[in-house]
ROKE-858165 format. One record per residue (C-alpha): x, y, z; residue number from 1; chain. Coordinates in pm, 1 decimal. Example, Ala and Ser with C-alpha at 12.3 -4.5 7.8 and 13.67 -1.06 7.14 Angstrom:
ROKE-858165
<atom east="1230.0" north="-450.0" up="780.0" nr="1" kette="A"/>
<atom east="1367.0" north="-106.0" up="714.0" nr="2" kette="A"/>
END
This chain:
ROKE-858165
<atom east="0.0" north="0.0" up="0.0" nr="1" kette="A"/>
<atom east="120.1" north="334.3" up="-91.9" nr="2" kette="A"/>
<atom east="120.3" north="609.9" up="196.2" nr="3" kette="A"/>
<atom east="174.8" north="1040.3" up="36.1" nr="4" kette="A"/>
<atom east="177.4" north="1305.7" up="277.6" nr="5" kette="A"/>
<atom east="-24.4" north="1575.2" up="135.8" nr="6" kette="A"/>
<atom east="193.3" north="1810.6" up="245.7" nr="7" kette="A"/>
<atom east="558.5" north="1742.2" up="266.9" nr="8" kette="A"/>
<atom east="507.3" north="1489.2" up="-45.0" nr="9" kette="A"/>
<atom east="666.7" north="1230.8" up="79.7" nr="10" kette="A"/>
<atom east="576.0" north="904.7" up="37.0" nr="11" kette="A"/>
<atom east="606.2" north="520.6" up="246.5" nr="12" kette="A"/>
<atom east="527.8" north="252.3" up="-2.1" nr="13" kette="A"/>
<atom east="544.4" north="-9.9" up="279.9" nr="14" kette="A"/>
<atom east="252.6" north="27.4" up="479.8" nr="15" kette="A"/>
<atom east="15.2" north="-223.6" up="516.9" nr="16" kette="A"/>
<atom east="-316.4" north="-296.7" up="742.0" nr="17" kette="A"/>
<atom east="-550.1" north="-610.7" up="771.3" nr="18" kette="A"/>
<atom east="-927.9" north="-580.9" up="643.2" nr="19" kette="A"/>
<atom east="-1184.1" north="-782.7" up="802.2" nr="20" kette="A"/>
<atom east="-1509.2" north="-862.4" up="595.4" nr="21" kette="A"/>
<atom east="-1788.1" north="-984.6" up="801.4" nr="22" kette="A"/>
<atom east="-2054.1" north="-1153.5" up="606.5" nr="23" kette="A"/>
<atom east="-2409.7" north="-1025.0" up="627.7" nr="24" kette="A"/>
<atom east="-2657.5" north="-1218.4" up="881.2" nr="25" kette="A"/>
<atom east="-2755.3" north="-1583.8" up="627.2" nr="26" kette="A"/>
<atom east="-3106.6" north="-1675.8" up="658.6" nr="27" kette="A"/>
<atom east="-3420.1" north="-1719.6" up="414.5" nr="28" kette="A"/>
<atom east="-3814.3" north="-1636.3" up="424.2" nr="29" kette="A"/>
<atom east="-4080.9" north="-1710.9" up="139.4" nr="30" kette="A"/>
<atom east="-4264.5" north="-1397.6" up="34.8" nr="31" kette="A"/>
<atom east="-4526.7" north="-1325.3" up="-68.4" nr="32" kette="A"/>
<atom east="-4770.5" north="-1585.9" up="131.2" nr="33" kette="A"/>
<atom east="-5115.1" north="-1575.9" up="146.7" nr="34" kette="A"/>
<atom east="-5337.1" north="-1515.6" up="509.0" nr="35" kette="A"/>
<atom east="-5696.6" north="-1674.5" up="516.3" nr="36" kette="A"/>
<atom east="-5860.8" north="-1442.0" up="707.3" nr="37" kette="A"/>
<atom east="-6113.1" north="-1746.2" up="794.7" nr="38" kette="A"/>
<atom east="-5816.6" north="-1948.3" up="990.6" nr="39" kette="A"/>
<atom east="-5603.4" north="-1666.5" up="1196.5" nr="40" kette="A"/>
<atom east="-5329.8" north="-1638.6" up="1278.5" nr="41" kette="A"/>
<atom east="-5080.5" north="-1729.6" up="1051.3" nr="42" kette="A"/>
<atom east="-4774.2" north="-1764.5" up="1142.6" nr="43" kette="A"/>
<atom east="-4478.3" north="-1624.5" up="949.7" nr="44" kette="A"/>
<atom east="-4131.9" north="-1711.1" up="1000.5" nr="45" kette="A"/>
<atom east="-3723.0" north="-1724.5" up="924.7" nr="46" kette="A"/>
<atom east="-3713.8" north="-2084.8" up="765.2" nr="47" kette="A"/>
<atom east="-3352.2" north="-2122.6" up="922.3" nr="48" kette="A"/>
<atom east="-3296.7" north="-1966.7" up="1241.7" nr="49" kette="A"/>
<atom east="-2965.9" north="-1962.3" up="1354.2" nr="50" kette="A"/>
<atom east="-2861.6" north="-1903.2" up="1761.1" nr="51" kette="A"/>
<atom east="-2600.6" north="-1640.4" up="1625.4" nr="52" kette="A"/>
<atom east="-2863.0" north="-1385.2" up="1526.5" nr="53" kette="A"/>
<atom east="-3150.3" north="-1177.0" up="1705.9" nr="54" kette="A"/>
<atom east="-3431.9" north="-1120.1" up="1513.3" nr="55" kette="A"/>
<atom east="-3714.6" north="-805.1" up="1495.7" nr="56" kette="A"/>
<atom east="-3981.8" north="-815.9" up="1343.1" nr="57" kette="A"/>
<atom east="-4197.5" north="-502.5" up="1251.1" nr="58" kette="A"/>
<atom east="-4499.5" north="-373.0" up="1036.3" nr="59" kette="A"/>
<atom east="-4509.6" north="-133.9" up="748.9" nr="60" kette="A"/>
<atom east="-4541.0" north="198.1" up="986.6" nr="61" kette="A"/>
<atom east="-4208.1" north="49.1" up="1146.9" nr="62" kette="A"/>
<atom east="-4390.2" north="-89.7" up="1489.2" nr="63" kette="A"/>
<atom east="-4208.2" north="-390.1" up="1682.1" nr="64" kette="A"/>
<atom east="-4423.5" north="-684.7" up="1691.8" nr="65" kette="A"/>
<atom east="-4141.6" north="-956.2" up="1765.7" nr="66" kette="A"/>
<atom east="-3764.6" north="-1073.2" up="1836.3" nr="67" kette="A"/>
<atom east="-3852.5" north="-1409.2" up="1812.5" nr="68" kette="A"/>
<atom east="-3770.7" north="-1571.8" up="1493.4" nr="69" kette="A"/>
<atom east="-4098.1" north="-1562.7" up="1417.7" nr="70" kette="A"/>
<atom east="-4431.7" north="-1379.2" up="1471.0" nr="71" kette="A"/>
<atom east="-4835.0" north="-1450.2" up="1453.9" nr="72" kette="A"/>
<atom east="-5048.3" north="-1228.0" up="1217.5" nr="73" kette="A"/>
<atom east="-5405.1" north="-1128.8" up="1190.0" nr="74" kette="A"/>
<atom east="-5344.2" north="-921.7" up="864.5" nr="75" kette="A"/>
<atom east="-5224.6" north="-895.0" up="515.4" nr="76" kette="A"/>
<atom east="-4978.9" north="-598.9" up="433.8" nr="77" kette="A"/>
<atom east="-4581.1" north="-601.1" up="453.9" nr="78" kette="A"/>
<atom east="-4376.8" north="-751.4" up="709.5" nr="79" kette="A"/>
<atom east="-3985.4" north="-671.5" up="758.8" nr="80" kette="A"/>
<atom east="-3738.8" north="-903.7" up="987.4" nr="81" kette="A"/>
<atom east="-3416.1" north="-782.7" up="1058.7" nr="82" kette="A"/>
<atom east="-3167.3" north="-1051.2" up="1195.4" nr="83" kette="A"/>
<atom east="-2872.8" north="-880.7" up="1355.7" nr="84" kette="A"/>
<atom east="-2507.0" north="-1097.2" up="1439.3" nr="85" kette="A"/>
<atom east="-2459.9" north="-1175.4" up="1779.7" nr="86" kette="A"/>
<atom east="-2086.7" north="-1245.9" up="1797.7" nr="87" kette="A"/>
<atom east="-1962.3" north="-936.9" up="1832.2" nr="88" kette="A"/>
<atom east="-1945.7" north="-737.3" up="1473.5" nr="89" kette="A"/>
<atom east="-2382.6" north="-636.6" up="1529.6" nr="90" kette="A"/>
<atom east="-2397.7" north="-687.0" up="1133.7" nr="91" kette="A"/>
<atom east="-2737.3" north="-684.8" up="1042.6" nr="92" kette="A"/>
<atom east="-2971.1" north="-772.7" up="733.7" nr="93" kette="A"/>
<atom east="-3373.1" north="-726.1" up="634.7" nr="94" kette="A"/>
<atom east="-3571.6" north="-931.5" up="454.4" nr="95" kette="A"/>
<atom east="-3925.7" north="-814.4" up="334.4" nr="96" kette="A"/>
<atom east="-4212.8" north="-1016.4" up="331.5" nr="97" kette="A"/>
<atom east="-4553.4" north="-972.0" up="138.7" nr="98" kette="A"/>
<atom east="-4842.0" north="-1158.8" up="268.4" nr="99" kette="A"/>
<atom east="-5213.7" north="-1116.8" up="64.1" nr="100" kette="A"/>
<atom east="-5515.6" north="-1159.9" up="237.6" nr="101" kette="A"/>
<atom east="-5790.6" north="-1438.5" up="55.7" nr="102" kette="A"/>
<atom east="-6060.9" north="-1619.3" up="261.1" nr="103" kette="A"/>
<atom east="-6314.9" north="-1891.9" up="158.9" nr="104" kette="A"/>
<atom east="-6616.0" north="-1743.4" up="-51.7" nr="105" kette="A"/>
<atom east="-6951.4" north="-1625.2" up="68.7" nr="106" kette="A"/>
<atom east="-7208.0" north="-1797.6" up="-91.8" nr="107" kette="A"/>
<atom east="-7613.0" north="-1648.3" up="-124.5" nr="108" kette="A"/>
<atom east="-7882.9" north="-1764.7" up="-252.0" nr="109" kette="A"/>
<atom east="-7931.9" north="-1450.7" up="-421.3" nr="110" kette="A"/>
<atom east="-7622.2" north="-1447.7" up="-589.1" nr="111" kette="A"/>
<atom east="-7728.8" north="-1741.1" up="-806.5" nr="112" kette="A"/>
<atom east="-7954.6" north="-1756.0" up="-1091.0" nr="113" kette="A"/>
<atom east="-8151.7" north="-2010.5" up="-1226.6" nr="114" kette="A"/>
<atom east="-8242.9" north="-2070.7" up="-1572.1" nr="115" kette="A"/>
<atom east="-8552.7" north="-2363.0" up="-1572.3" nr="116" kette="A"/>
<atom east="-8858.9" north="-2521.2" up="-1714.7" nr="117" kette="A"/>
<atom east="-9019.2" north="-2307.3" up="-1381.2" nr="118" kette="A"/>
<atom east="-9051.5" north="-2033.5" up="-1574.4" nr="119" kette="A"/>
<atom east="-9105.4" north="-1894.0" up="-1962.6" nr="120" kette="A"/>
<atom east="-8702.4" north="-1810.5" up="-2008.6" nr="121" kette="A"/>
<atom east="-8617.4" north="-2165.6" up="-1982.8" nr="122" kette="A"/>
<atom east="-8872.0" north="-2259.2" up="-2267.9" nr="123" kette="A"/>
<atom east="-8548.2" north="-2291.0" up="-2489.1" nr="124" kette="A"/>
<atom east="-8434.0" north="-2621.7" up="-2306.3" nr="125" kette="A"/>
<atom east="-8123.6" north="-2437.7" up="-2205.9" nr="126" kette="A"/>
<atom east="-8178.7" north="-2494.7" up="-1858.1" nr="127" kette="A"/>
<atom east="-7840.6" north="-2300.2" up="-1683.0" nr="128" kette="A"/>
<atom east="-7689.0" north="-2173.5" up="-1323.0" nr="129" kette="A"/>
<atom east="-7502.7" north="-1849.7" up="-1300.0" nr="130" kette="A"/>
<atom east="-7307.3" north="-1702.8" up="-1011.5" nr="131" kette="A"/>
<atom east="-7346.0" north="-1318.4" up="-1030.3" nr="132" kette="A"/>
<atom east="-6966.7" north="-1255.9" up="-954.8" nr="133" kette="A"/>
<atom east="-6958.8" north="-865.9" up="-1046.7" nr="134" kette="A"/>
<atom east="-7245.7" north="-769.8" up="-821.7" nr="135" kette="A"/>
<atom east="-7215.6" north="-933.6" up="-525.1" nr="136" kette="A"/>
<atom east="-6846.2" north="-978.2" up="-361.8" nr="137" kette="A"/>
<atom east="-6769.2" north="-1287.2" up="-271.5" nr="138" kette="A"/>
<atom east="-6439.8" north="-1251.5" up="-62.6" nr="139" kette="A"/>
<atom east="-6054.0" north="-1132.9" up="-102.1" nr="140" kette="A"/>
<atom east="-6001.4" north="-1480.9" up="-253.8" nr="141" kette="A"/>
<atom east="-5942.5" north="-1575.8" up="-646.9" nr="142" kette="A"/>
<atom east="-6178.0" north="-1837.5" up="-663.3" nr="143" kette="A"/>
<atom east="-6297.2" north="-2118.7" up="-888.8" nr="144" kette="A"/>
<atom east="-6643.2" north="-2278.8" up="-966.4" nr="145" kette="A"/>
<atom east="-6800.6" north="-2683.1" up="-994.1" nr="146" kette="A"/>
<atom east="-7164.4" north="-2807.8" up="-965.0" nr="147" kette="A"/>
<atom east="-7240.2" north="-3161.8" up="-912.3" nr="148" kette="A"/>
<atom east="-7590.1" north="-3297.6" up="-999.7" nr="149" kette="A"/>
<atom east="-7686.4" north="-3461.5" up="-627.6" nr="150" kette="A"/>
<atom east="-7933.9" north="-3703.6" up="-839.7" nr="151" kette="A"/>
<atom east="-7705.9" north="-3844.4" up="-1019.3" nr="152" kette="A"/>
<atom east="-7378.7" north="-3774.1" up="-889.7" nr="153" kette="A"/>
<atom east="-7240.5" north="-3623.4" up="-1213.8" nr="154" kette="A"/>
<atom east="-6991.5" north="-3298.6" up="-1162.8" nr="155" kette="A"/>
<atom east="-6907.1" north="-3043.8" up="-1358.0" nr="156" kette="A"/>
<atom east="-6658.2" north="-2967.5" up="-1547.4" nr="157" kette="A"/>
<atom east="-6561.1" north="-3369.0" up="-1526.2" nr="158" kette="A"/>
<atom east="-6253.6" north="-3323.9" up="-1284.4" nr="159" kette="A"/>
<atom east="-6140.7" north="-2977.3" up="-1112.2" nr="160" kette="A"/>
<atom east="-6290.6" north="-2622.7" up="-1175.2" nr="161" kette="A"/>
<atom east="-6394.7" north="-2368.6" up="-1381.2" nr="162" kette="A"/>
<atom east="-6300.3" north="-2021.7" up="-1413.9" nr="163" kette="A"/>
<atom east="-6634.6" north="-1891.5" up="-1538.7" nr="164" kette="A"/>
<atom east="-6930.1" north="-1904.3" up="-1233.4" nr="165" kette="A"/>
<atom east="-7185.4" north="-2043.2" up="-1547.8" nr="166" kette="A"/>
<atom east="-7315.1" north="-2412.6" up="-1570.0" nr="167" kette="A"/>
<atom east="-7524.5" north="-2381.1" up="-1914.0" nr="168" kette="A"/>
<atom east="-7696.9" north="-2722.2" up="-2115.6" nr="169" kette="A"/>
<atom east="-7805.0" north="-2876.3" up="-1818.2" nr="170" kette="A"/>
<atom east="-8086.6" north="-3165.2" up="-1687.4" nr="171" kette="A"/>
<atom east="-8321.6" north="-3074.0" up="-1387.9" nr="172" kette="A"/>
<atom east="-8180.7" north="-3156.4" up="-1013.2" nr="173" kette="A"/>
<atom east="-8115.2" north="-3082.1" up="-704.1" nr="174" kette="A"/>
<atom east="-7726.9" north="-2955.6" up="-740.1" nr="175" kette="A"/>
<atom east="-7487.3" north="-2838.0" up="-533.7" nr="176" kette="A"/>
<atom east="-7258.3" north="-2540.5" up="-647.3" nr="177" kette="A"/>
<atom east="-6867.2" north="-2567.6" up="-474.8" nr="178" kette="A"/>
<atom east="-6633.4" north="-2246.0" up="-507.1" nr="179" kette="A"/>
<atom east="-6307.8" north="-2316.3" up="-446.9" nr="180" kette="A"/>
<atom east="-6034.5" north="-2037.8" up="-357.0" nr="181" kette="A"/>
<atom east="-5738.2" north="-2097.0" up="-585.5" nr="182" kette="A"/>
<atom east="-5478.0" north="-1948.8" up="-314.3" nr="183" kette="A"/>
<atom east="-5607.8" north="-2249.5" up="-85.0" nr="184" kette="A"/>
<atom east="-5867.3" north="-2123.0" up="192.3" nr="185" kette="A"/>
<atom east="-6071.2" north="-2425.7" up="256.5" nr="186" kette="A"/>
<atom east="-6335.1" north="-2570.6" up="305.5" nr="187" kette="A"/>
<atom east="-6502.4" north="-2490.4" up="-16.5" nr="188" kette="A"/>
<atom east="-6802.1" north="-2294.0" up="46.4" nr="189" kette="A"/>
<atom east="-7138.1" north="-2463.6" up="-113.4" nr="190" kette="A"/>
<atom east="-7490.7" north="-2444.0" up="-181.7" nr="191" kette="A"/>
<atom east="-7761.7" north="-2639.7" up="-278.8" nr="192" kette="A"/>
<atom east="-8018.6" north="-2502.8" up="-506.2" nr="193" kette="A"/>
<atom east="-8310.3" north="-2641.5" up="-748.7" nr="194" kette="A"/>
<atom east="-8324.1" north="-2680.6" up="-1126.1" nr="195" kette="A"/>
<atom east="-8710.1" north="-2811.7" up="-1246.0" nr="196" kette="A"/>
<atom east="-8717.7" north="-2999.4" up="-1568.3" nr="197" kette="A"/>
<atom east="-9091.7" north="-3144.2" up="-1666.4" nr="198" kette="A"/>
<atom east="-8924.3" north="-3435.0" up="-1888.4" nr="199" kette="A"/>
<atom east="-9082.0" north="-3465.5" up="-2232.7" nr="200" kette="A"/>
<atom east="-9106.5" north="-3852.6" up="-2251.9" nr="201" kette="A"/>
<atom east="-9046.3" north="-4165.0" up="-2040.7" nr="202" kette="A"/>
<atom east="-9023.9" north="-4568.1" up="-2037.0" nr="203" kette="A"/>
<atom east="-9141.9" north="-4786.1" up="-1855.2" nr="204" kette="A"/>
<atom east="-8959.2" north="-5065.1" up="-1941.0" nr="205" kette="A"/>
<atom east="-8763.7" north="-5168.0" up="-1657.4" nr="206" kette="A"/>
<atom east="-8415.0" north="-5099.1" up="-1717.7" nr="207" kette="A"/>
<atom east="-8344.4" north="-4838.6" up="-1471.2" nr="208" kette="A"/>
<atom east="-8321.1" north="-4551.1" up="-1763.4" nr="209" kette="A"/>
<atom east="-8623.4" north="-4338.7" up="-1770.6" nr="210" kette="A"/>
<atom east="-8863.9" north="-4636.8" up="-1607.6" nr="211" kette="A"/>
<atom east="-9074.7" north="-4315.0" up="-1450.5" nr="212" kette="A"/>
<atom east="-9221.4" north="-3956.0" up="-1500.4" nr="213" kette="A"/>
<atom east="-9054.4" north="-3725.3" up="-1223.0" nr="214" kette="A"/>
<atom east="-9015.5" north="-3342.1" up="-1195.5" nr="215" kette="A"/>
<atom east="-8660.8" north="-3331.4" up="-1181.7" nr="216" kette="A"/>
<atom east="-8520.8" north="-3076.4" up="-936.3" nr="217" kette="A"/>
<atom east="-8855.3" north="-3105.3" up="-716.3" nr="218" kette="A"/>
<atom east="-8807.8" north="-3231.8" up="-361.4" nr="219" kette="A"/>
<atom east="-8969.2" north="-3112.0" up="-55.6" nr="220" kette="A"/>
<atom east="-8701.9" north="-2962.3" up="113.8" nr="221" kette="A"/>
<atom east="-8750.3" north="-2710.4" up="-169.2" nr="222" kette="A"/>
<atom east="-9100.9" north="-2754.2" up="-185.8" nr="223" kette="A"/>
<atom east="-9296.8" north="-2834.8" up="139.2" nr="224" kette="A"/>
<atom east="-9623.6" north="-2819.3" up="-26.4" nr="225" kette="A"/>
<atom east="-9660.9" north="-2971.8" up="-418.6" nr="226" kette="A"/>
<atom east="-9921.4" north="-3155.7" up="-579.8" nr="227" kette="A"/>
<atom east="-9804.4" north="-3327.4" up="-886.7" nr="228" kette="A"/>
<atom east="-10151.2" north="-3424.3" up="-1132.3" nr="229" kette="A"/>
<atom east="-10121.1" north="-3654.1" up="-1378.4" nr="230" kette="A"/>
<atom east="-10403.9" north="-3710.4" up="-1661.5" nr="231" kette="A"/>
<atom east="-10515.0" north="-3895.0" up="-1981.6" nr="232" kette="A"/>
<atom east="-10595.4" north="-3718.3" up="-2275.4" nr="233" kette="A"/>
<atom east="-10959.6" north="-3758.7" up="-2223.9" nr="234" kette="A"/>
<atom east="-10893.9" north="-3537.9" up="-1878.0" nr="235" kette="A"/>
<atom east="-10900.5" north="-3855.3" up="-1653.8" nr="236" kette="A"/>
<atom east="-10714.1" north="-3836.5" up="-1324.0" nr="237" kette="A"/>
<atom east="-10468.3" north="-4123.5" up="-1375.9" nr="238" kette="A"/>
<atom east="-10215.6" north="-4046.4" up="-1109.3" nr="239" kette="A"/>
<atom east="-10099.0" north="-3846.3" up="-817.5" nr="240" kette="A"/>
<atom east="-9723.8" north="-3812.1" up="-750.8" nr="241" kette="A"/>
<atom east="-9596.2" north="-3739.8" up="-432.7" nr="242" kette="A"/>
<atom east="-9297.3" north="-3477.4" up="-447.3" nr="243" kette="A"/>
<atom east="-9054.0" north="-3695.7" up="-296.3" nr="244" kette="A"/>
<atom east="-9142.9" north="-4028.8" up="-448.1" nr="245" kette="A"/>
<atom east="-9025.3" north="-4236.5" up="-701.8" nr="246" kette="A"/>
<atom east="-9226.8" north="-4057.7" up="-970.6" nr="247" kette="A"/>
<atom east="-9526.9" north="-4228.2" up="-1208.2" nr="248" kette="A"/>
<atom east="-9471.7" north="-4585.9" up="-1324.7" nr="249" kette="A"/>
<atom east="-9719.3" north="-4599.4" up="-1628.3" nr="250" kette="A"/>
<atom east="-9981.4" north="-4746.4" up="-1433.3" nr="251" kette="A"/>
<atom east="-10356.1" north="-4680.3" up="-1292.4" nr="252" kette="A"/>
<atom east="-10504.3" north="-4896.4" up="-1051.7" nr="253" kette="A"/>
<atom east="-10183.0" north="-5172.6" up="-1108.6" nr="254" kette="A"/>
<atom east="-10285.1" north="-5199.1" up="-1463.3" nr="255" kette="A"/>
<atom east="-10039.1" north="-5056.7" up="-1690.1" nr="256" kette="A"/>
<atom east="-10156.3" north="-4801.0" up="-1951.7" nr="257" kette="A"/>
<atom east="-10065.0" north="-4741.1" up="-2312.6" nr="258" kette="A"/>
<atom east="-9786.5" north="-4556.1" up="-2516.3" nr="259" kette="A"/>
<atom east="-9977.7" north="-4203.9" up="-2529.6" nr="260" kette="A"/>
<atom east="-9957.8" north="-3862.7" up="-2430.2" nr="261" kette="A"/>
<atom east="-10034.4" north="-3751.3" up="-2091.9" nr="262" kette="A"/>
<atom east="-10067.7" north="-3401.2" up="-1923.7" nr="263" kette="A"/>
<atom east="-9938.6" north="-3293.7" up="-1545.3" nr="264" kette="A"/>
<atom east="-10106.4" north="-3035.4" up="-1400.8" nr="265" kette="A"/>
<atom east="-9803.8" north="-2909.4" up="-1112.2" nr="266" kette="A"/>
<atom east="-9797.1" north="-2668.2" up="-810.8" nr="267" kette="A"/>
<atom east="-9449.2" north="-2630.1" up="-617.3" nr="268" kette="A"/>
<atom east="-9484.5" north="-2372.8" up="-359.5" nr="269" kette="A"/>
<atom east="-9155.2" north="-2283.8" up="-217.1" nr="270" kette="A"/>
<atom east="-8999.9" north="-2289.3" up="132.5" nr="271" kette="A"/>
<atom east="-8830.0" north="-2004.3" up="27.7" nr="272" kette="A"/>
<atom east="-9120.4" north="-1733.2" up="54.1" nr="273" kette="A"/>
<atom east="-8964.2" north="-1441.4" up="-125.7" nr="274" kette="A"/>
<atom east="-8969.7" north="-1709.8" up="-463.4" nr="275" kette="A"/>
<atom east="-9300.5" north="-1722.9" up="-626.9" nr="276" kette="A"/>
<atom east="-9541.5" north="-2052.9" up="-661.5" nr="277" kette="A"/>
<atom east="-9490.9" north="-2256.1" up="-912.2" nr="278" kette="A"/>
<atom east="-9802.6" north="-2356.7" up="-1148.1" nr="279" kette="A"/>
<atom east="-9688.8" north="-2571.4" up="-1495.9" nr="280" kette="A"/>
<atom east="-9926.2" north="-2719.3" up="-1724.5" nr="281" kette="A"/>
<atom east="-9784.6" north="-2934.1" up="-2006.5" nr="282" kette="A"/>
<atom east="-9801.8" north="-3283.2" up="-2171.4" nr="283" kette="A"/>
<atom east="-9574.3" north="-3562.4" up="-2206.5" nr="284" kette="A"/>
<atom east="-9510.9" north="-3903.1" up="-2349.7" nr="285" kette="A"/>
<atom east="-9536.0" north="-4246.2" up="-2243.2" nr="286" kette="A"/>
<atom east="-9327.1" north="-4498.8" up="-2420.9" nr="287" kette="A"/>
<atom east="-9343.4" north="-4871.8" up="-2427.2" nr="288" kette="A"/>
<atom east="-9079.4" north="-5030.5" up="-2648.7" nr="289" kette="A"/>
END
């Protein structure tokens, strides 16, 4: 090392010192992570704590919440830990940590809409369920959409979720709608709602595939009080169905009756009283083959 006095000029070209590097505080933490604001605290912390360091934790507006080497959290914003050398040198490092708030979804019954034979807009047989996601806030989360037909145990899409909240080309049911949060907030939230379909046709021929006329989508937990009318085309009571039964066989009085059409004459009256009554006339086929 080279030595000039600045004002004399002269110079020592022999001088020499030691430098000591000490090496910033070593230590990791995962950012950003996500808080479910359904299943507080979460806890955030250094992923490998070492006895040399102390640690402090604060909050964006700089306020101590810890010196452990880690800290429980009730909210989503940025988090700083500083770990600081304990032998001696007091080096000392911060590491920033984002954490995003999500939560499981709210689920209403009036967010949903239902597109059925219960009323004249589903006269186009494309009987449909929408989630009304722009409306009505469902949460913090980023969340994901299935129905599964309860009746016959079919889901949809096939495997997994959707992106869009609309089920459209469906059969009547009784189906149950799961959202899913994407950044993993569980349990899915759910809801059952009802999808009428007056089937066109049925046949009774015994091998478990459309062997009876049913409303689909009708039950009584939906519908406490129904009467379900069914007639021949000379206006003759042939049948009554209860709501929650099987549905009609083809028969009157145990003797079966003949490929024909039929009419139903149908009243569902809700247990949800803010939904109106439900009154359908129509006809339908009976098939023997």
């Amino acid at each position: 090392m080279r030595i000039q006095n600045k004002r004399t000029g002269c110079v020592n070209d022999d001088a020499s010192f030691d430098v000591i590097v000490n090496p910033l505080p070593s230590f990791t933490v995962t950012s950003p992570q996500i808080i479910c604001l359904n299943d507080l605290p979460l806890n955030i912390s250094v992923e490998n704590p070492m006895e040399m360091y102390t640690y402090q934790w604060t909050n964006e507006s700089g306020t101590v919440l810890g010196s452990n080497d880690n800290i429980n959290i009730t909210t989503g914003g940025r988090y700083f830990v500083t770990a600081t050398s304990t032998n001696g040198t007091l080096c000392s490092r911060t590491e920033m940590i984002e954490v995003n708030e999500s939560n499981i979804a709210t689920l209403q019954n009036n967010f949903v809409t239902i597109i059925d034979e219960s009323n004249n807009i589903g006269s186009q047989n494309n009987l449909s369920i929408s989630i009304d996601t722009i409306t009505n806030n469902l949460g913090p989360g980023d969340y994901q959409f299935a129905i599964i037909n309860t009746d016959t145990n079919e889901r949809f899409p096939f495997a997994g979720f959707q992106d869009e909240p609309l089920f459209e080309n469906l059969e009547g049911g009784i189906y149950q709608i799961i959202v899913n949060d994407k950044n993993g907030c569980s349990p899915d939230a759910t809801l059952l709602v009802s999808v009428i379909q007056f089937p066109k046709f049925f046949t009774p021929n015994g091998d478990g595939q459309n062997d009876t006329w049913v409303v689909k989508g009708a039950n009584r937990t939906f519908y406490p009080n129904a009467s379900i009318n069914i007639f021949n085309r000379f206006g003759k009571l042939v049948a009554q169905v209860p709501i929650d039964g099987q549905g009609w066989n083809g028969t009157y009085n145990g003797t079966l009756l003949p490929s024909d059409d039929y009419w139903y004459n149908v009243t569902l009256i809700p247990s949800d009283t803010t939904k109106p009554t439900i009154n359908k006339k129509g006809n339908f086929s009976l098939l023997r083959k």
